[in-house]
C-alpha positions as CSV (number, residue, x, y, z in Angstrom):
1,X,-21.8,15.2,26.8
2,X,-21.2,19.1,26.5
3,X,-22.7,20.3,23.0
4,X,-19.5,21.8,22.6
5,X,-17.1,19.1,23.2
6,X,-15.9,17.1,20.6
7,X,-16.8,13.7,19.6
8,X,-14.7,10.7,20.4
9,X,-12.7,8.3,18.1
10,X,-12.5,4.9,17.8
11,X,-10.0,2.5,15.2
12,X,-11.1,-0.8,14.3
13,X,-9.3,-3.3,13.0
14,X,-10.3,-6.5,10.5
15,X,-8.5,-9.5,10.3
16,X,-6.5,-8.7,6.8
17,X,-3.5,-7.2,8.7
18,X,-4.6,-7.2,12.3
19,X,-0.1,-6.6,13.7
20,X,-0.5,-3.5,11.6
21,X,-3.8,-2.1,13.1
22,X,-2.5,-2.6,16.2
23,X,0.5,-0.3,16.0
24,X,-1.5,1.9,14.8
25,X,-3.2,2.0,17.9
26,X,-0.3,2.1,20.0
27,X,1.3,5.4,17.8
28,X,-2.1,7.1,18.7
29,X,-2.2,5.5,22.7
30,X,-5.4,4.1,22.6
31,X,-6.8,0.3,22.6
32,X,-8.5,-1.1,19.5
33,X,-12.4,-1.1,19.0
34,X,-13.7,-4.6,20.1
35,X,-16.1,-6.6,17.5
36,X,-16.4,-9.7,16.7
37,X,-15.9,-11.2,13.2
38,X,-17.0,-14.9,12.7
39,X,-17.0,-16.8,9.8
40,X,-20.1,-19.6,9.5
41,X,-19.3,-22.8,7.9
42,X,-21.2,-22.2,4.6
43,X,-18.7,-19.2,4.4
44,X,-20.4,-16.3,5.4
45,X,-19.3,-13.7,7.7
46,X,-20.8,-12.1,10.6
47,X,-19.8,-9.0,12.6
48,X,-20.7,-7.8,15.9
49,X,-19.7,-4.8,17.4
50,X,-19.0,-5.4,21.0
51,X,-19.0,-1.5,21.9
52,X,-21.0,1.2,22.1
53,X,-19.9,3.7,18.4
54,X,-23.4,5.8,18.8
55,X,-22.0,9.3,18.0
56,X,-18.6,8.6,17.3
57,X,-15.6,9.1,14.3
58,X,-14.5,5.5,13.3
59,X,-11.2,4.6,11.5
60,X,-11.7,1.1,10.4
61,X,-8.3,-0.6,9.0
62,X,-8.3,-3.3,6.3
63,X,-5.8,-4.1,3.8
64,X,-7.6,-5.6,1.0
65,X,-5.2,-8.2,-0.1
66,X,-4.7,-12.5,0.6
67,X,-8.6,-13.2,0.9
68,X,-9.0,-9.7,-1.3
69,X,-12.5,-11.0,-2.2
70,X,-13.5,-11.8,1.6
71,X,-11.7,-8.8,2.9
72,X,-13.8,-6.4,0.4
73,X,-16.9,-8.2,1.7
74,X,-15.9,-8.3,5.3
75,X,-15.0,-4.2,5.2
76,X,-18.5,-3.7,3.5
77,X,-19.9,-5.6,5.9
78,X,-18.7,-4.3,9.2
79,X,-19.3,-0.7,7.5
80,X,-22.8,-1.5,7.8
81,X,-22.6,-2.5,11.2
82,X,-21.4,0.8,11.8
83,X,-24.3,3.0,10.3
84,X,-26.5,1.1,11.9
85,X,-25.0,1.7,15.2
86,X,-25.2,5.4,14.4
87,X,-21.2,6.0,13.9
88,X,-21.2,9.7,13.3
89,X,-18.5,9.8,10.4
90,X,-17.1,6.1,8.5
91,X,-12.9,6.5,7.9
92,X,-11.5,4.0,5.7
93,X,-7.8,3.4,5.5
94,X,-6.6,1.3,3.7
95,X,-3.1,0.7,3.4
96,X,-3.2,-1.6,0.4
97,X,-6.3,-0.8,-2.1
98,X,-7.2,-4.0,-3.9
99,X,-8.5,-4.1,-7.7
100,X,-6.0,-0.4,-8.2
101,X,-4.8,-2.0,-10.9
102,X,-8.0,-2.4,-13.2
103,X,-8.0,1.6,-13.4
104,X,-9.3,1.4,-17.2
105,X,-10.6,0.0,-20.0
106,X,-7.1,-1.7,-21.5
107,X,-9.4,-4.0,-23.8
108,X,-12.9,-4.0,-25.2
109,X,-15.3,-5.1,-22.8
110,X,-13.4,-4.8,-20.3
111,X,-14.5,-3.7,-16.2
112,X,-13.1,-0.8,-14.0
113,X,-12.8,-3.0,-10.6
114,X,-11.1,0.0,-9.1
115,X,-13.9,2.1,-10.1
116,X,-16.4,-0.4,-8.5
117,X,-14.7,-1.0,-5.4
118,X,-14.9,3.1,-4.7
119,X,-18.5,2.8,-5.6
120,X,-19.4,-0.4,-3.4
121,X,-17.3,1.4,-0.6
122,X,-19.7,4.6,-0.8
123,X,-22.7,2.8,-0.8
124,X,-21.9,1.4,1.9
125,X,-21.3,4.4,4.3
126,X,-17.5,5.3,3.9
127,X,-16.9,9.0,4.5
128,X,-13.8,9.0,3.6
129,X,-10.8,7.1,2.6
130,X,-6.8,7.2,3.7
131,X,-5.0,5.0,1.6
132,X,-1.7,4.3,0.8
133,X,0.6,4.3,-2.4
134,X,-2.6,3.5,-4.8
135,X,-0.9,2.3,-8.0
136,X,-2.8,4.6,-10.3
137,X,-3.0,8.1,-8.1
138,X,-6.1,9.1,-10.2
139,X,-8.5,6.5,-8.6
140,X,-8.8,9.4,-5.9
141,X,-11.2,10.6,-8.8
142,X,-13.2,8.0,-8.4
143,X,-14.5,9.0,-5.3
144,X,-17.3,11.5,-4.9
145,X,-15.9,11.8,-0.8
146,X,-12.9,12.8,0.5
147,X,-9.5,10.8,0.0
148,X,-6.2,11.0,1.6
149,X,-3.5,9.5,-0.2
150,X,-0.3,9.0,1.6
151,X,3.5,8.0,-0.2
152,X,5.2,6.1,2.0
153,X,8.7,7.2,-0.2
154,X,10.0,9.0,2.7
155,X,10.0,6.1,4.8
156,X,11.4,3.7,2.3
157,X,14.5,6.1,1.7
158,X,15.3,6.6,5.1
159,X,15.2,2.5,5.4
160,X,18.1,2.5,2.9
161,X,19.8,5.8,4.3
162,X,19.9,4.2,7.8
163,X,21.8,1.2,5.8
164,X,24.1,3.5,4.5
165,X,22.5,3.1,0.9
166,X,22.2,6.4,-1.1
167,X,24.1,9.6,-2.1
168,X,27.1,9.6,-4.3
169,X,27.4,6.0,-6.5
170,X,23.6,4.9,-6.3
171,X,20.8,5.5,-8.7
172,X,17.1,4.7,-8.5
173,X,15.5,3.4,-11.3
174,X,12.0,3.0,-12.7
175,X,11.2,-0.8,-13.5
176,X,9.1,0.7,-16.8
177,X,8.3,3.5,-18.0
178,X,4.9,3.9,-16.0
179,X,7.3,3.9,-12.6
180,X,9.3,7.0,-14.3
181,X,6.9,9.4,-12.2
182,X,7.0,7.4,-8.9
183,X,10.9,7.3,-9.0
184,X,11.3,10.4,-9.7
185,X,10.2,11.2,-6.2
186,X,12.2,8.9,-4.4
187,X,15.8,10.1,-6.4
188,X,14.9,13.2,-5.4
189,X,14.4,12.1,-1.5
190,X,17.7,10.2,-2.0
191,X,19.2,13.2,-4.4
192,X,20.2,11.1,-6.8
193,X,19.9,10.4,-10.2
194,X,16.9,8.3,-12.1
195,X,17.6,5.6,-14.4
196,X,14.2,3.5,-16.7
197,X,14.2,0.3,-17.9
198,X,12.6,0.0,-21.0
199,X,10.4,-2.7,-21.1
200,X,9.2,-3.6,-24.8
201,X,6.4,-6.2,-24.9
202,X,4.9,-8.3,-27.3
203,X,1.2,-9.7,-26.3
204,X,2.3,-12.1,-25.0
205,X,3.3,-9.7,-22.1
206,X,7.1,-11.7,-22.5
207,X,9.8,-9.2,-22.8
208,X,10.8,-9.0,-26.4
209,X,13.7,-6.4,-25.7
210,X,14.9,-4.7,-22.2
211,X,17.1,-1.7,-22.3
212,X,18.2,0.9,-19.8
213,X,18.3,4.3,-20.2
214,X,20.7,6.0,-17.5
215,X,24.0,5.2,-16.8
216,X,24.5,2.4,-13.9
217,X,27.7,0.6,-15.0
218,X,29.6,0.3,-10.9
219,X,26.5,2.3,-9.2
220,X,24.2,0.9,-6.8
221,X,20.7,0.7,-8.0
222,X,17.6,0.6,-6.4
223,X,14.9,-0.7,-8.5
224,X,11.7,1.2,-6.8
225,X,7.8,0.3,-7.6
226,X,4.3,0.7,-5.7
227,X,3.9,-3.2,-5.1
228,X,6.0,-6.5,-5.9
229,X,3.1,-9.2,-6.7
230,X,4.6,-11.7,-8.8
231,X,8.4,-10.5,-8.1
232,X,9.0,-11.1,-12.1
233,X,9.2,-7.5,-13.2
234,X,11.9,-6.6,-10.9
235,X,13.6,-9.9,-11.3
236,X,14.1,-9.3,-14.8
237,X,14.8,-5.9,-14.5
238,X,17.5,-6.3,-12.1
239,X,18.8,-8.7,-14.1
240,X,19.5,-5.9,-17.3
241,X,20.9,-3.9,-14.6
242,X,23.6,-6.4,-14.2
243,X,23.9,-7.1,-17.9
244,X,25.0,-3.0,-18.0
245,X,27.5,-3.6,-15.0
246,X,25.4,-2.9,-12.0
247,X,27.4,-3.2,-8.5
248,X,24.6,-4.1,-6.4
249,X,20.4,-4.1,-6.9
250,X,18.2,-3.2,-4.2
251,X,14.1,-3.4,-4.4
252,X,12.4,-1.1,-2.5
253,X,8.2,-1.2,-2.8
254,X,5.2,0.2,-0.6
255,X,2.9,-3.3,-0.6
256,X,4.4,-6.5,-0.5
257,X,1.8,-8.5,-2.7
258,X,4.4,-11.7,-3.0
259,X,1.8,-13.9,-4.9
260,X,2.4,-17.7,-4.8
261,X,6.2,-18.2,-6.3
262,X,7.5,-14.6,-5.7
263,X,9.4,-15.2,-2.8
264,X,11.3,-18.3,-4.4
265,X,11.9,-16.1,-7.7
266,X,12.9,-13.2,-5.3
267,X,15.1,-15.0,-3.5
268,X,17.1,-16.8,-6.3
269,X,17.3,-13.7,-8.1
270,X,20.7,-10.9,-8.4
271,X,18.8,-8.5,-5.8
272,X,20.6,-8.1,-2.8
273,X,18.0,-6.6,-0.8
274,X,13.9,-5.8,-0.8
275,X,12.9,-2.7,1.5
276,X,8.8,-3.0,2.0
277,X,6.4,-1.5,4.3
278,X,3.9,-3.9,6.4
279,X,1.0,-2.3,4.6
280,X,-0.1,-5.8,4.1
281,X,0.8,-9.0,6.5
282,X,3.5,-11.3,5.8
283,X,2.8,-14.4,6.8
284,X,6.5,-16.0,8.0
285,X,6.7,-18.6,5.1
286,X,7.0,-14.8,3.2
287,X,9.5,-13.5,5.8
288,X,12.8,-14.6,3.8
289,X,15.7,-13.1,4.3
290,X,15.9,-10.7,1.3
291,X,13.0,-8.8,2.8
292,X,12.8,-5.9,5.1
293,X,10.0,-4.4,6.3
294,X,9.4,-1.2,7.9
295,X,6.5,-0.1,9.6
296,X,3.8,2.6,8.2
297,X,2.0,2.6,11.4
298,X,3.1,6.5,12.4
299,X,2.2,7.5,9.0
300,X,-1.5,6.2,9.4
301,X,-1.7,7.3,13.4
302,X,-0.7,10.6,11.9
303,X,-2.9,10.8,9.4
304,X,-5.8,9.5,11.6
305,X,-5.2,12.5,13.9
306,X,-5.5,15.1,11.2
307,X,-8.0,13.7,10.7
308,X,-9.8,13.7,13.6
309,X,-8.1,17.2,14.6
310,X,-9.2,19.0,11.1
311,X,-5.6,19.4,10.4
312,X,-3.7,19.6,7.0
313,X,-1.3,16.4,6.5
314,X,-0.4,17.5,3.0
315,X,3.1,18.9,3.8
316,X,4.2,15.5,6.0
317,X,2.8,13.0,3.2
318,X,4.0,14.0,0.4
């Protein structure tokens, strides 16, 4: 090689959302890195990398959801294959970042999983990370590397736009008040106005009173958060919206989570339609009819070439 020519790039893909990693290949017109990833009967995994990475800039792709445990371990593990291999730089991207939501100390004694998931993902080797949506933005400050944090918001309005959902008559609204910030950004994409349901709680976690603050009597409402896990909060939510003469409520959300029951809830619930992205894999017993995904794959081929490039991204991920 030419000490002036530029290093290659190579994307990997674990198992956590292999369809995903695999348009993301296809946006950038290359092939997927080959390895191997094998898991032994006692339960332990083993990685081998079935190319040569000496010398090059990797972008490996894992969602750390479903198996979130055995995805953490597998990233960590195949990171290590890496640095041993001699991988000149270690990219991360994670479209869904497991454990965001233990950001802080809530109670006494009490961990910071999100904390010690950065920390585990730079000992390890990572150089950087490109992730997607994190719930609580400031986990970016628990790195001591460089991280790119994409919004997929963009994407998600022009999915209802394209449905003819938006402009005059439809509000978004903020699930609770720690949404407010995220759906700001999205009204503003849509230009229209924000509405907040005001979600008091005993300890229970049970809502003891739900109110809205906005007017939605006969407007379309799009109920907008980072992830639907449990599908509860926008169940009841939508449900208030209705109460306050709602027309129609849409769900729109960056990472599908649905943990065991959501999808029943979802579907037996007033919302007409739930606009995700496949930053994590939906197995088809998820796939209901309710749901629509839409694909973040440019975003992250995009980002992977500024990357690569040494090119800004800020203006196009915002």
């Amino acid at each position: 090689m030419n000490i002036e020519e530029k290093p290659e790039f190579t994307v990997f893909s674990l198992n956590s959302n292999r369809p995903l990693a695999e348009k993301v290949a296809k946006s950038l017109n290359i092939e997927l890195g080959k390895a191997s990833i094998v898991e032994h009967s006692d339960g332990e995994t083993k990685i081998t990398i079935q190319e040569s990475v000496r010398g090059k800039h990797v972008f490996l792709i894992q969602s750390t959801t479903g198996r979130v445990n055995e995805n953490i371990m597998e990233t960590l593990i195949m990171m290590d294959a890496l640095k041993r291999a001699s991988a000149l730089t270690i990219n991360i991207v994670l479209p869904y970042y497991a454990y965001a939501r233990q950001d802080r100390k809530a109670q006494p004694r009490e961990p910071i999983t999100a904390k010690l998931v950065a920390d585990l993902l730079q000992t390890a080797g990572a150089d950087r990370v490109i992730a997607l949506d994190l719930h609580a933005p400031q986990i970016q400050g628990f790195f001591d590397i460089p991280v790119d944090h994409l919004s997929a918001t963009s994407l998600l309005a022009e999915g209802f736009l394209e449905r003819g959902i938006g402009g005059e008559g439809t509000v978004v609204v903020a699930p609770n008040h720690s949404g407010v910030s995220r759906g700001r950004k999205l009204a503003e994409v849509l230009k229209v106005p924000l509405a907040i349901v005001d979600k008091r709680t005993k300890a229970t976690k049970i809502p003891e009173r739900l109110n809205v603050i906005g007017d939605v009597a006969g407007k379309t409402c799009i109920l907008f958060d980072d992830l639907v896990d449990t599908g509860t909060t926008v169940a009841i939510a939508a449900l208030a919206l209705k109460e306050k003469g709602a027309k129609e409520i849409y769900v729109a959300a960056t990472h599908a989570v649905f943990s065991k029951g959501a999808t029943e809830l979802l579907e037996s619930s007033v919302i007409e339609k739930i606009i995700v992205t496949d930053s994590i894999y939906l197995p088809e017993e998820k796939q209901i009819d309710k749901v629509i995904q839409v694909s973040v794959a440019d975003l992250l081929a995009y980002a992977i070439n500024c990357v690569y490039e040494e090119k800004s991204l800020h203006q196009d991920s915002e």
